[in-house]
C-alpha angles and dihedrals in degrees: 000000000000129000094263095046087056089051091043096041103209137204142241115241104236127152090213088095096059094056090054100047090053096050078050098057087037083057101043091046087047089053091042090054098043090053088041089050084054094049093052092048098043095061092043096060095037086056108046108274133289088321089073107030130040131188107223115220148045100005082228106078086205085070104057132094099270096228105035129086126187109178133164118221109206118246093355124118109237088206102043098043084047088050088057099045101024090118103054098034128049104219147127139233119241120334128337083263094044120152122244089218106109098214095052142053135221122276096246093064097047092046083055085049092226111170130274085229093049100034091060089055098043115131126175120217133187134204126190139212089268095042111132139218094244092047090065098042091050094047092051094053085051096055091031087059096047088046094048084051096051094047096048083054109049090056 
């Protein structure tokens, strides 16, 4: 090995990395869905079920991003529930386009025809590769809390 090859300390070409690389995203978007699939769950059952909480996208959870949720939590007010818990859960309101208009919601979630009673509920949660189990627990008691406030207050 030459002089410039020792100061720029070169590498050998080998496709083994890339292997590698790849079990490593397949893990870590295992790990992502299967937090995203809690967190889901979790909610549902602290709500009251499916007719209280409902995931938005494709119908096939196979088909969604794996560390992304975006769920709409029935009668409950996505702004003012994240005012309330802002500082204990990272989140955001609607879709990523969502208007900042307080009577309407964004056109993605119309065009999904989400439901006025769900879309103005709509939150959208991610987890990570070093998300915990816990994390999310903990995250969902926190919204459940907020959303079983709301709703005791709003009868």
């Amino acid at each position: 090995m030459g002089r410039a090859a020792e100061l720029l300390g070169t590498t050998k070409n080998t496709d083994s990395g890339s292997g590698v690389v790849m079990v490593q995203l397949d893990a870590n978007a295992a790990h992502m869905e299967a937090m995203r699939r809690r967190l889901l769950q979790n909610l549902t059952s602290q709500l009251g079920g499916t007719h209280h909480v409902k995931p938005n996208g494709p119908s096939n959870p196979a088909h969604r991003l794996p560390n992304t949720l975006s769920v709409g939590l029935r009668n409950v007010h996505s702004g003012q529930l994240l005012a309330n818990i802002g500082d204990e859960v990272a989140a955001s309101a609607g879709a990523a386009c969502h208007s900042n208009d307080e009577d309407s919601i964004s056109a993605v979630l119309r065009a999904m025809k989400v439901p006025m009673e769900f879309a103005a509920g709509t939150l959208r949660l991610s987890v990570g590769p070093t998300t915990t189990e816990e994390d999310v627990d903990q995250a969902a008691d926190i919204i459940c809390q907020e959303a079983k406030r709301q709703l005791s207050n709003n009868q």
